[in-house]
C-alpha positions in Angstrom: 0.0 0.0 0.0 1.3 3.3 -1.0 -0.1 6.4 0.9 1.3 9.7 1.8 4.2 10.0 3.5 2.9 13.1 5.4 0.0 11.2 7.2 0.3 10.5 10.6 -1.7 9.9 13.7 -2.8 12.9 15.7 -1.1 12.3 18.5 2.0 10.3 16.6 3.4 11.8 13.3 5.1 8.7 12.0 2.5 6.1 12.6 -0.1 6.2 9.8 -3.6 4.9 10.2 -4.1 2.8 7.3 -7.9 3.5 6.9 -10.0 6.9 6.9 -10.0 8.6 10.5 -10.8 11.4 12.2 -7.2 10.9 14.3 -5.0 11.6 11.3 -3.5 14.1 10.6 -1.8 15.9 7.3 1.6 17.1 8.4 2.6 18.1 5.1 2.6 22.2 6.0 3.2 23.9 8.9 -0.3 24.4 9.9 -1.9 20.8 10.1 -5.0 19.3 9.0 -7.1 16.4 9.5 -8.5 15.8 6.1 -11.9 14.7 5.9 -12.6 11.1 5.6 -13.6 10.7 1.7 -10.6 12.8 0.9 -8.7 10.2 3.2 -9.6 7.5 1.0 -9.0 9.0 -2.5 -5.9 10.8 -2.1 -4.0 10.3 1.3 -4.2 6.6 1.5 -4.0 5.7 -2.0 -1.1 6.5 -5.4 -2.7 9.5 -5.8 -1.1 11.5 -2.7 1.3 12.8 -5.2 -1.7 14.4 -6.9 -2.9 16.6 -4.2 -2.5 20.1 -4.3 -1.2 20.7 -1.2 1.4 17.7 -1.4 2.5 19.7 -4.5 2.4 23.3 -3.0 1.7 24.2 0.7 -0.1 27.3 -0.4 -2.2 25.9 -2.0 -4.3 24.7 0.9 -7.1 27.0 0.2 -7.5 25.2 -2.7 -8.5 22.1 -0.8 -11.9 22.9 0.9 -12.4 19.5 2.9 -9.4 19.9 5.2 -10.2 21.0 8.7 -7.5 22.6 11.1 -6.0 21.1 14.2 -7.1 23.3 16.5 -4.6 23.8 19.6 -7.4 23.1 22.0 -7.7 19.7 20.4 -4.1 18.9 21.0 -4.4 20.4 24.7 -7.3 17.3 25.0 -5.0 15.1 24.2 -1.9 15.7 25.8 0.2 17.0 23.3 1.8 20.1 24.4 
């Protein structure tokens, strides 16, 4: 299985979850995203990472409307900093 090799678990950047979840998370750019489940499965987990705009260009992120930012409080919830 080939999937991006900027997907990571919320809470653990180099272990992926090989299925679509709501605890991964893009770390691609420096602001990071949990992608939305069908996006998950079309690009992140699958050849066609290397297709996605913002695995081409981090400013492009705009241009992907079905990410949604890690907020800091949700990192506070789980213990990350």
């Amino acid at each position: 299985m080939k999937i991006c090799p900027c997907l990571g678990k919320v809470d653990d950047r180099d272990t992926p979850i090989l299925f679509p979840s709501q605890w991964s998370c893009c770390y691609r750019c420096t602001r990071e995203f949990t992608p939305e489940l069908a996006y998950q499965d079309r690009f992140c987990l699958t050849r066609d990472h290397a297709s996605c705009a913002l695995f081409i260009d981090c400013n492009q992120s705009s241009a992907i409307p079905v990410f949604k930012e890690i907020k800091p409080a949700r990192k506070r919830i789980l213990g990350l900093f």
